[in-house]
C-alpha positions as a Markdown table, in Angstrom:
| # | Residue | x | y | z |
|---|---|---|---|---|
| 1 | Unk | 0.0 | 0.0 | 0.0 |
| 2 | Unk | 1.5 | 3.4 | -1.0 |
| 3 | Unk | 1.6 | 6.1 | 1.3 |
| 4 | Unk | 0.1 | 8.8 | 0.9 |
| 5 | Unk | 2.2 | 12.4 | 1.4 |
| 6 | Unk | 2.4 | 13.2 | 5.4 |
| 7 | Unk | 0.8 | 16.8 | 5.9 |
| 8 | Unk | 2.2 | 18.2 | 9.4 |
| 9 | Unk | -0.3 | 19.9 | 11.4 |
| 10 | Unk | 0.6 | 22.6 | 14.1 |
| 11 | Unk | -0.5 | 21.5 | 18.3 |
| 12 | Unk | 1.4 | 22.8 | 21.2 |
| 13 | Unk | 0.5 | 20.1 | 23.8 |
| 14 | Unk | 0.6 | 19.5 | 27.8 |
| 15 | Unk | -0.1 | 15.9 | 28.6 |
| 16 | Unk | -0.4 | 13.2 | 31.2 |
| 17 | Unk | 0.3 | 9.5 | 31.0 |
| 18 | Unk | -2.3 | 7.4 | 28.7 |
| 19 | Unk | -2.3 | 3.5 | 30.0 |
| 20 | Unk | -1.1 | 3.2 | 33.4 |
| 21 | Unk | 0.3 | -0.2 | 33.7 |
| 22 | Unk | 3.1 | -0.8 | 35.7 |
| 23 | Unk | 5.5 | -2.4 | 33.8 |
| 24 | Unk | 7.6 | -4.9 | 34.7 |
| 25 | Unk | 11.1 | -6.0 | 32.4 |
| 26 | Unk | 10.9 | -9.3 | 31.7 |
| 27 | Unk | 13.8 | -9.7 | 28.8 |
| 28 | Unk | 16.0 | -6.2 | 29.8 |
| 29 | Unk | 18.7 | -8.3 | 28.6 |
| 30 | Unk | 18.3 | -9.5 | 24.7 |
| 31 | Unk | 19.8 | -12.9 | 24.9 |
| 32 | Unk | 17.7 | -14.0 | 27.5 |
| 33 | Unk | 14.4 | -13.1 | 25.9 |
| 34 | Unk | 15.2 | -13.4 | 21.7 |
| 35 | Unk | 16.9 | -15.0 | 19.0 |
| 36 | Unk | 18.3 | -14.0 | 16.6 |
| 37 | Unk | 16.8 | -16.1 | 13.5 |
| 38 | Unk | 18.4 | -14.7 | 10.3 |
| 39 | Unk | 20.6 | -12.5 | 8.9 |
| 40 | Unk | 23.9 | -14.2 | 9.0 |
| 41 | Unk | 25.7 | -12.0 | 11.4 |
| 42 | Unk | 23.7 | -8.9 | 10.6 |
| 43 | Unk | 22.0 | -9.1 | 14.1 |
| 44 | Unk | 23.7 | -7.9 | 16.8 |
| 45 | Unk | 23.9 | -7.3 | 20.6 |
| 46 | Unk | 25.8 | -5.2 | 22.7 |
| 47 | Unk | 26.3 | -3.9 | 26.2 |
| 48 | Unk | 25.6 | -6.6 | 28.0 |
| 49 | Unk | 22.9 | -7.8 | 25.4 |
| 50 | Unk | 20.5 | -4.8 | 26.7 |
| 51 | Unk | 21.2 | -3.3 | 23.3 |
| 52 | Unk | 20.6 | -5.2 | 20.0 |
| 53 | Unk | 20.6 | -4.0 | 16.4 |
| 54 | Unk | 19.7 | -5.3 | 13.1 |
| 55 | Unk | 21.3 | -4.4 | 9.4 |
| 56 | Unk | 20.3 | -4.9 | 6.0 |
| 57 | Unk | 22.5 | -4.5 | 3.2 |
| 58 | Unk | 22.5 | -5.4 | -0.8 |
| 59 | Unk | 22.7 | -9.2 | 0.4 |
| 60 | Unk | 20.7 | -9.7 | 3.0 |
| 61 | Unk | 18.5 | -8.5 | 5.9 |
| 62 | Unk | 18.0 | -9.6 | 9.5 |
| 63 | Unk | 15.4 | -10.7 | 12.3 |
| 64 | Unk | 14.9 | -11.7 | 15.5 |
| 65 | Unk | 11.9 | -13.7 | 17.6 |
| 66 | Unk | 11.1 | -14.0 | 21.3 |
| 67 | Unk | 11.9 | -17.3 | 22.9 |
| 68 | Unk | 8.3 | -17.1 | 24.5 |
| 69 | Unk | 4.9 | -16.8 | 23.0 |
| 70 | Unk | 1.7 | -14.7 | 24.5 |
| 71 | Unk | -1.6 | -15.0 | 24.7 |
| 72 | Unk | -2.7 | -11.6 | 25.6 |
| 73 | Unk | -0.2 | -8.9 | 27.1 |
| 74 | Unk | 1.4 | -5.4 | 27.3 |
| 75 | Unk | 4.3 | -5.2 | 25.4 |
| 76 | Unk | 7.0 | -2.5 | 25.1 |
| 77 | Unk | 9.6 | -2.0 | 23.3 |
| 78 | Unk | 12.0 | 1.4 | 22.4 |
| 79 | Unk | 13.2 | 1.7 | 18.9 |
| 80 | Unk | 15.4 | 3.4 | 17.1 |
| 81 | Unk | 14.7 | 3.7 | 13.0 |
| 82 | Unk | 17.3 | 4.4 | 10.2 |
| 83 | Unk | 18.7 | 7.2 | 9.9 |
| 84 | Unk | 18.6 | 9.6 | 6.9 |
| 85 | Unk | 18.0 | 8.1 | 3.5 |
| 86 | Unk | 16.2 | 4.9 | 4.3 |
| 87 | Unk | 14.1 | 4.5 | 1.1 |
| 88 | Unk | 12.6 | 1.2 | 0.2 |
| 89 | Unk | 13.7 | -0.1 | 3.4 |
| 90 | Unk | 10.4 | -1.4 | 6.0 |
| 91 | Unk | 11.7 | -2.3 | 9.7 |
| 92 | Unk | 8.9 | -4.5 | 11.0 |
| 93 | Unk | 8.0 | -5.1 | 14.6 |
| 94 | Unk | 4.6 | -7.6 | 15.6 |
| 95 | Unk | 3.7 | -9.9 | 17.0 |
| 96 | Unk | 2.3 | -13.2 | 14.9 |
| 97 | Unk | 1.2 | -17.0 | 14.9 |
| 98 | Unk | 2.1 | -19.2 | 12.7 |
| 99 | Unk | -0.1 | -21.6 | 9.6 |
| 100 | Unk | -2.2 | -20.2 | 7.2 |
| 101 | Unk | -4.5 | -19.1 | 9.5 |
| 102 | Unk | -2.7 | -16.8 | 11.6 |
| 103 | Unk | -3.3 | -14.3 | 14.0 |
| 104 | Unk | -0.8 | -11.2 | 13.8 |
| 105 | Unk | -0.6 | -7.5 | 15.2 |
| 106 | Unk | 1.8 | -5.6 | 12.7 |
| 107 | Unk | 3.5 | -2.2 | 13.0 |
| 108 | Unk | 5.7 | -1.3 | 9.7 |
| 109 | Unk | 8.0 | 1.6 | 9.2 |
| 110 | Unk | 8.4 | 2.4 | 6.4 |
| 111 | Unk | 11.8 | 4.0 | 5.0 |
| 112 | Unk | 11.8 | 7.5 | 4.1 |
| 113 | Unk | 13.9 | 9.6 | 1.5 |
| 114 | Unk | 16.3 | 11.9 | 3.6 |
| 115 | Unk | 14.3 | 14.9 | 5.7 |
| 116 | Unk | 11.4 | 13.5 | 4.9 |
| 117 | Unk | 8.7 | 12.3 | 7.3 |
| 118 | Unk | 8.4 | 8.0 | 8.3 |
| 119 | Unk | 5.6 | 6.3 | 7.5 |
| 120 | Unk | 3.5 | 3.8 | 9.9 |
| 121 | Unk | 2.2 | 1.1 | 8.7 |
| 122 | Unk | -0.8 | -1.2 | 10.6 |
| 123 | Unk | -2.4 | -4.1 | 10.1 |
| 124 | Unk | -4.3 | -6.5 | 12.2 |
| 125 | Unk | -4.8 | -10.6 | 11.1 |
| 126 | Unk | -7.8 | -12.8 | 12.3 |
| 127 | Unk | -8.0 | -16.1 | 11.6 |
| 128 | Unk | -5.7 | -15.4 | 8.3 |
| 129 | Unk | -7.5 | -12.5 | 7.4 |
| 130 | Unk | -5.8 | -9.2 | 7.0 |
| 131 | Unk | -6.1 | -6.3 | 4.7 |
| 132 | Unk | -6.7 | -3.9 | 8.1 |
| 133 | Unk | -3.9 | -1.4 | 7.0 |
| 134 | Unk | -3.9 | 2.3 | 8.5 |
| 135 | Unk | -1.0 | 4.5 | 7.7 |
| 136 | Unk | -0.3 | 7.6 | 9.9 |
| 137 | Unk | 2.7 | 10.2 | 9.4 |
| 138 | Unk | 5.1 | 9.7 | 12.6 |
| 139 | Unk | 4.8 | 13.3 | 14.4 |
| 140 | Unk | 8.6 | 13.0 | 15.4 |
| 141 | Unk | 11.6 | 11.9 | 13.9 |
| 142 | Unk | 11.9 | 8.3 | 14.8 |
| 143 | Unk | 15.5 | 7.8 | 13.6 |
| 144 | Unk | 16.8 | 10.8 | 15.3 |
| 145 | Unk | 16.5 | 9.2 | 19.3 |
| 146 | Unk | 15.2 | 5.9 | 20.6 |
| 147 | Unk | 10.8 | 6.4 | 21.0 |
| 148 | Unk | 8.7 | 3.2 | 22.4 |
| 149 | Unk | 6.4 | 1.2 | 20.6 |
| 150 | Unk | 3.6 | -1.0 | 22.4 |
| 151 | Unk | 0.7 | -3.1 | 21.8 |
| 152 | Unk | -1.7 | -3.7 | 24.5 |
| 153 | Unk | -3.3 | -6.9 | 23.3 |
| 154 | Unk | -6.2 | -8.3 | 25.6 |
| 155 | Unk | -9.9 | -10.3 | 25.4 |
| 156 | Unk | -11.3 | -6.5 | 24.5 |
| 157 | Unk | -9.1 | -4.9 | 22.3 |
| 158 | Unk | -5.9 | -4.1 | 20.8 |
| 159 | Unk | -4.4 | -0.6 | 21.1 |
| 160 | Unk | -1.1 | 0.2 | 19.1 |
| 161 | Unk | 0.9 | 3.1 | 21.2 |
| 162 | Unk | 4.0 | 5.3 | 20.0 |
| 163 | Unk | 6.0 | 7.9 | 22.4 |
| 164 | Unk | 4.8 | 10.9 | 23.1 |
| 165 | Unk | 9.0 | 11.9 | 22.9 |
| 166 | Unk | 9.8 | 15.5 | 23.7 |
| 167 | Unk | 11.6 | 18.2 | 22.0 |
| 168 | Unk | 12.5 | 22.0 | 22.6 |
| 169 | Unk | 12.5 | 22.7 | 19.5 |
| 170 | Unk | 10.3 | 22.3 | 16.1 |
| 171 | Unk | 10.7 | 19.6 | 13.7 |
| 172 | Unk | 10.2 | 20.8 | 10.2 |
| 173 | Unk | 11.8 | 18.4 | 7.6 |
| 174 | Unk | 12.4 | 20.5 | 4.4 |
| 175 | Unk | 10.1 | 23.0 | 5.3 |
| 176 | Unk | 7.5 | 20.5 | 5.2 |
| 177 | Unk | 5.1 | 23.2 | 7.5 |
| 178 | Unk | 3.9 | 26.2 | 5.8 |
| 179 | Unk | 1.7 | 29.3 | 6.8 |
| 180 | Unk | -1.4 | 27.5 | 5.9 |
| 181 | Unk | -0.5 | 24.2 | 8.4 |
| 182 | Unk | 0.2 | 24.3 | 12.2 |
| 183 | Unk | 3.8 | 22.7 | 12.7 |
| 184 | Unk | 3.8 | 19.5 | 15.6 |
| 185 | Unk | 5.5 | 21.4 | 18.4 |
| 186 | Unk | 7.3 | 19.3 | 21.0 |
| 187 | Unk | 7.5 | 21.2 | 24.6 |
| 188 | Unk | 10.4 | 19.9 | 27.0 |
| 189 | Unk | 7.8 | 20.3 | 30.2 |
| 190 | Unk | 6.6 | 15.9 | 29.4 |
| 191 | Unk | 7.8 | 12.8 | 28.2 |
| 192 | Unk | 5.1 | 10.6 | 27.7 |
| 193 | Unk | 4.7 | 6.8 | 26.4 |
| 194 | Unk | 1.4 | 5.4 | 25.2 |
| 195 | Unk | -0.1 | 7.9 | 22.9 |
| 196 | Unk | -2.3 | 5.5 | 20.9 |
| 197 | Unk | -2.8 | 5.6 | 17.3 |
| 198 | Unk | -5.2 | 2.8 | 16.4 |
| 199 | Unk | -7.2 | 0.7 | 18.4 |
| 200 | Unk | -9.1 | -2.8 | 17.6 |
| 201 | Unk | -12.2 | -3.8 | 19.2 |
| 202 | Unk | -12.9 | -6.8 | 19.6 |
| 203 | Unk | -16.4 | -7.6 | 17.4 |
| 204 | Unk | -17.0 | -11.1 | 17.5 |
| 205 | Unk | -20.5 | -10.3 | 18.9 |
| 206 | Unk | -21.3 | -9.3 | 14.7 |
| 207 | Unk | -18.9 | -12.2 | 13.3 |
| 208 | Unk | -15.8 | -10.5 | 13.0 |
| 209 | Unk | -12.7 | -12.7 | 13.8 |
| 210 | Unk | -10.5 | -11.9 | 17.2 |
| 211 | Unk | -7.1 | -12.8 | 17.9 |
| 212 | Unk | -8.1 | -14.7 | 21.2 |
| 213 | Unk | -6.9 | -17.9 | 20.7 |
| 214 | Unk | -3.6 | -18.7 | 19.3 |
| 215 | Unk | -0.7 | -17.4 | 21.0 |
| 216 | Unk | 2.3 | -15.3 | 19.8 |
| 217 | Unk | 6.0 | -14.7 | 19.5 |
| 218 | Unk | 7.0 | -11.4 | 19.2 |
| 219 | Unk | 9.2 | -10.3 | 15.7 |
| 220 | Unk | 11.3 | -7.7 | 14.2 |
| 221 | Unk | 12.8 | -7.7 | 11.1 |
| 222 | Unk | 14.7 | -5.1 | 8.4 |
| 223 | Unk | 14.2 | -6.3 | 4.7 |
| 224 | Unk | 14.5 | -4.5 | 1.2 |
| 225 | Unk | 11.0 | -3.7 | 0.0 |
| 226 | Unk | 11.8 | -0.6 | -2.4 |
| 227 | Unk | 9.3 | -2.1 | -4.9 |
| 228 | Unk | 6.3 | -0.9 | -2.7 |
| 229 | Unk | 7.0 | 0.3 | 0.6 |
| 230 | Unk | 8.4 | 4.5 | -0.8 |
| 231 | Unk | 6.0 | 6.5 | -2.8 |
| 232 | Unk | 4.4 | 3.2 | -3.8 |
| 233 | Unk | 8.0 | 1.9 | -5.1 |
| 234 | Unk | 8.7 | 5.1 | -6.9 |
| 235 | Unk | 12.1 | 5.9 | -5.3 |
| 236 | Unk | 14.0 | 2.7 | -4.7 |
| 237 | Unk | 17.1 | 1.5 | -2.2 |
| 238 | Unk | 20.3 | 3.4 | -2.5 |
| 239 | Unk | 22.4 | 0.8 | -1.7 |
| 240 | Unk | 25.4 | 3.0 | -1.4 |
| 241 | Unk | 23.5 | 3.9 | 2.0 |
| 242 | Unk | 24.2 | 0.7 | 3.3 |
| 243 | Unk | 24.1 | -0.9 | 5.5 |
| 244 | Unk | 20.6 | 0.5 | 7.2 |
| 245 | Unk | 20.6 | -0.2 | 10.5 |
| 246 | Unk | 17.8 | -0.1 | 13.1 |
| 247 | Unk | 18.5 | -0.6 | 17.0 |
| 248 | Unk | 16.5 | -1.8 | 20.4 |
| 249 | Unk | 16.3 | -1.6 | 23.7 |
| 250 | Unk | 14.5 | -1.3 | 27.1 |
| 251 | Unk | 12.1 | -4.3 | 25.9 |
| 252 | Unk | 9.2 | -4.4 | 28.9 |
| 253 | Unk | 6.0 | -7.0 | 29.1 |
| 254 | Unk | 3.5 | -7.8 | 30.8 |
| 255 | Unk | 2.0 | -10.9 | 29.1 |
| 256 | Unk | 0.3 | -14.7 | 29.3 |
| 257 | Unk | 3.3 | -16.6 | 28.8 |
| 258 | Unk | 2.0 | -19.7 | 26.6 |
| 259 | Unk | 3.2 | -22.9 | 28.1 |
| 260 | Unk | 1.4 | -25.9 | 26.8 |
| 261 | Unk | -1.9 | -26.0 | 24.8 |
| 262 | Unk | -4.4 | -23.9 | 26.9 |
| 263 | Unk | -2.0 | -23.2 | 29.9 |
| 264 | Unk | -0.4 | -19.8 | 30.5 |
| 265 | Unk | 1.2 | -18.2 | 32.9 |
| 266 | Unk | -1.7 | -15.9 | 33.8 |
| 267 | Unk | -3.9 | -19.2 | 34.9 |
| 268 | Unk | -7.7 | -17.8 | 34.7 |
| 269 | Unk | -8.1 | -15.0 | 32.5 |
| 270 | Unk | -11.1 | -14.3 | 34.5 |
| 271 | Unk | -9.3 | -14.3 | 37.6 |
| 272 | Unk | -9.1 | -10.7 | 38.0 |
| 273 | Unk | -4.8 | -10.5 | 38.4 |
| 274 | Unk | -3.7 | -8.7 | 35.5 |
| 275 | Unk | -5.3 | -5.9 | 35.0 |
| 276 | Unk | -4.2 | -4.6 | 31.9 |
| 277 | Unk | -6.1 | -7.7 | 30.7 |
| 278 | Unk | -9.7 | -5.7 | 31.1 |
| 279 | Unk | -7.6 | -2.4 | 30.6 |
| 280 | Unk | -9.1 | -0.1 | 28.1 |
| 281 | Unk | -9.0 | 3.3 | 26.6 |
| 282 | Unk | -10.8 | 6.2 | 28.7 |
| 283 | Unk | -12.4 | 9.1 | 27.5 |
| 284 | Unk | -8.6 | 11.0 | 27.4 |
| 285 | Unk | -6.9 | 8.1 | 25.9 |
| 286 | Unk | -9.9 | 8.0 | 23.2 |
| 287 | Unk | -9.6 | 12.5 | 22.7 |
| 288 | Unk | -5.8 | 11.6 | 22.0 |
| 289 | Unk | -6.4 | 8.5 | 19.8 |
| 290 | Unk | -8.9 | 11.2 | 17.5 |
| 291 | Unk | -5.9 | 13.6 | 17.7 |
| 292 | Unk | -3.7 | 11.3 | 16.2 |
| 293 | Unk | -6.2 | 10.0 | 13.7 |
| 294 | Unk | -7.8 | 13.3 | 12.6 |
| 295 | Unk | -4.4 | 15.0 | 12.5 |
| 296 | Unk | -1.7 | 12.0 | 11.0 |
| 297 | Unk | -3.8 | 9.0 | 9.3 |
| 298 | Unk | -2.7 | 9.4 | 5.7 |
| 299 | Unk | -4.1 | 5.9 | 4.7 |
| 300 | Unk | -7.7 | 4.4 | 6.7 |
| 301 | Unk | -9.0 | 0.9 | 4.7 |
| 302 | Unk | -11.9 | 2.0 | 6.4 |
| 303 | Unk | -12.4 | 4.9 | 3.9 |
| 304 | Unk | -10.6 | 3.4 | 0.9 |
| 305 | Unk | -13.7 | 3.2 | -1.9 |
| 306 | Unk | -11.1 | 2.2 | -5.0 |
| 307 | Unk | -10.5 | -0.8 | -2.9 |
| 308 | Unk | -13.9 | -1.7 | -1.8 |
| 309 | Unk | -16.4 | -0.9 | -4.6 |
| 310 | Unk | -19.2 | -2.5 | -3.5 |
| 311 | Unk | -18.9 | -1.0 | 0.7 |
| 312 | Unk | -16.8 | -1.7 | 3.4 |
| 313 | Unk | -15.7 | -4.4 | 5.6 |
| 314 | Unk | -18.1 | -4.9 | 8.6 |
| 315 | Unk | -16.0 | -3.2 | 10.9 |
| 316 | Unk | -16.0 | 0.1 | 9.4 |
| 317 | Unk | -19.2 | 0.4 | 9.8 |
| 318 | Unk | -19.4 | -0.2 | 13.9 |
């Protein structure tokens, strides 16, 4: 899906934390919690393995999984995207079953010419059944400082998050803001993780599929995509770039650890212990999610006619 060209709209913004859940690190240290599962050396950790990165050059990309899979959780994890001219590149991050009928939760970033703005990609799979994409321009520079990522995933619904990441001053990519357009301004006073930017109710009650039932690993990969992934494959992978590097840290969850068919960590989801499992958007969390949707959604399936002639998936309409 191409995306569409990121407008930057002007909001000066005091704000308080979104989901509190205290979170605990599970995997601080990468070797313990992942492995790396491709790439041929192009993975990497450092310090003590609480820093890993992954490369792709003309060759070859790279990945890595989480030794545990989740049914249900809070997961967090701080990223930090190629820098400058990352065209045709996507770094992907979800979380995903396996077999033809999978269940996955999918954020994509997708590579950017240099100074201008990333794209994020979304998707959500049900029971093998995707094609949920939203596309939003990132409000900061990702590539310019590490910003957290998270999915809250539970029986109700399934939030995507970014960092709320503060600046003092105004980021403006090639003059990207103009008279007619308020600029994003990032004030120094908070630093704030969890501003949502999609959420995914769960609608079985009208026969929509739910990711409920098959538990997850966690995944993140860098790969070569220049046929689709910038300006619909228009500008392609400068190789001479290379290699295009994207690093992680401070991974946090709070999750069912999947043990044996229909055994988790968590015991009774009904049992009332983990609260982020019946954890929800309020009324601020949902004023922020419209901020981010009516301000940085370039691409909504949802509103995509071209694609569905003859009217939308259930969903859109709830």
């Amino acid at each position: 899906m191409a995306p569409f060209p990121c407008s930057i709209v002007v909001v000066c913004l005091a704000v308080s934390l979104l989901l509190a859940s205290s979170m605990v690190p599970c995997a601080a240290n990468f070797n313990q919690g992942f492995d790396i599962t491709w790439g041929d050396g192009r993975g990497k950790m450092f310090n003590g393995d609480e820093l890993l990165t992954l490369s792709l050059d003309k060759t070859s990309g790279s990945g890595f999984q989480s030794k545990n899979q989740y049914l249900f959780g809070k997961i967090d994890m701080q990223l930090k995207l190629v820098p400058g001219n990352s065209a045709g590149t996507v770094t992907a991050y979800y979380l995903s079953s396996q077999g033809s009928t999978h269940d996955e939760i999918d954020f994509e970033f997708l590579g950017n010419s240099s100074g201008d703005p990333y794209t994020l990609h979304t998707n959500v799979y049900s029971q093998g059944k995707g094609e949920r994409e939203q596309q939003f321009c990132l409000w900061f520079d990702p590539s310019a400082d590490f910003h957290t990522y998270s999915i809250l995933w539970n029986p109700k619904s399934i939030v995507f998050s970014a960092d709320f990441h503060t600046y003092s001053i105004l980021w403006n990519p090639k003059g990207l803001c103009k008279e007619t357009n308020v600029c994003t301004l990032f004030v120094s006073t908070f630093s704030v993780d969890g501003i949502p930017v999609r959420e995914f109710r769960n609608m079985e009650s009208i026969g929509i599929p739910y990711p409920k039932n098959q538990p997850m690993r966690l995944y993140s990969s860098i790969w070569n995509a220049d046929d689709w992934a910038t300006r619909g494959g228009l500008v392609k992978t400068d190789w001479t770039q290379a290699p295009f590097t994207t690093s992680y840290r401070n991974f946090r969850v709070e999750a069912c650890v999947w043990s044996s068919p229909g055994s988790t960590s968590c015991g009774s989801l009904e049992s009332g212990y983990n609260t982020w499992l019946s954890l929800e958007l309020g009324a601020v969390g949902q004023q922020r999610l419209r901020w981010v949707q009516n301000n940085h959604m370039i691409y909504n399936y949802c509103t995509d006619t071209k694609r569905f002639p003859h009217g939308f998936p259930p969903e859109c309409k709830v």
